[in-house]
C-alpha positions as CSV (number, residue, x, y, z in Angstrom):
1,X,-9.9,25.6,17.8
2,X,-12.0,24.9,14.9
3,X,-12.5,28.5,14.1
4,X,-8.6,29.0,14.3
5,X,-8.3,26.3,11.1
6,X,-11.0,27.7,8.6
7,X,-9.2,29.4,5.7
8,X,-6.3,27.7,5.9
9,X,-5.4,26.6,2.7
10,X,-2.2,25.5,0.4
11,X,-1.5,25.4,-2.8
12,X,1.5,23.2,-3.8
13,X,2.7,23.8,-7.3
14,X,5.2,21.7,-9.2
15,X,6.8,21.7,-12.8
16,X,8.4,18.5,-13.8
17,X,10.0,16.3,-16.3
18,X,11.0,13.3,-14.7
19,X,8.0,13.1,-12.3
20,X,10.6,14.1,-9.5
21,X,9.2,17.4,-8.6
22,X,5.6,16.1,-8.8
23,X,6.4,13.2,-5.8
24,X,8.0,15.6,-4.0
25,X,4.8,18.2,-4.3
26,X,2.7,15.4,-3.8
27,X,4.7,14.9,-0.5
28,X,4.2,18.2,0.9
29,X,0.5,18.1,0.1
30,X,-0.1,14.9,2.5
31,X,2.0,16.9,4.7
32,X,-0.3,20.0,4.6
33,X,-3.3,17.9,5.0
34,X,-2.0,16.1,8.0
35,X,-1.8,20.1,9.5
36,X,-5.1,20.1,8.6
37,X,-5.0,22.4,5.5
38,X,-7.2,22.6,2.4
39,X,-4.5,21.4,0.4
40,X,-4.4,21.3,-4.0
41,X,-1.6,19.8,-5.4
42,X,-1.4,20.3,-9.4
43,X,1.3,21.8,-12.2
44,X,2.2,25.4,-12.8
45,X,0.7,25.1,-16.2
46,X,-2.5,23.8,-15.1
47,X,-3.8,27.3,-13.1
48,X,-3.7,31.2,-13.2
49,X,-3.5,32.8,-10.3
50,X,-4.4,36.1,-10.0
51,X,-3.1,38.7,-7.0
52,X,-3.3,35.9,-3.9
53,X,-3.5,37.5,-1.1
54,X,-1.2,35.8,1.0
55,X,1.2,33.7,-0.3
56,X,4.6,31.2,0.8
57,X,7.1,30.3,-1.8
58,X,9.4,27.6,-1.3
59,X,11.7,26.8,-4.8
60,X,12.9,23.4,-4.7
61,X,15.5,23.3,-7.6
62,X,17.0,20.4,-8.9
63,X,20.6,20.1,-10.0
64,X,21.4,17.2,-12.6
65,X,24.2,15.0,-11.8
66,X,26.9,15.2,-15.2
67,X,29.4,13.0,-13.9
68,X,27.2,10.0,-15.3
């Protein structure tokens, strides 16, 4: 089983003004580790990434609330 978890990594990415989208990224980083990944969890602007191999997007998108 061991052998079937190497590798196995996740990068969560986040952009954020409120802090929202960080505590939700941070979320699914404990999430990720609990399924025993190698889990980073930082802002789009802090990395480059460069052809990954294998990749999973998920968008979360926001929408503000005008009625206020």
């Amino acid at each position: 089983m061991t052998n079937l978890l190497q590798g196995r990594r996740a990068l969560v990415l986040y952009g954020s003004e409120t802090g929202n989208a960080q505590d939700v990224a941070e979320e699914l980083g404990r999430i990720a580790e609990r399924l025993r990944f190698d889990t980073e969890v930082t802002a789009f602007n802090a990395i480059k990434l460069v052809c990954p191999e294998r990749k999973v997007n998920f968008d979360v998108t926001g929408v503000p609330d005008f009625s206020l």
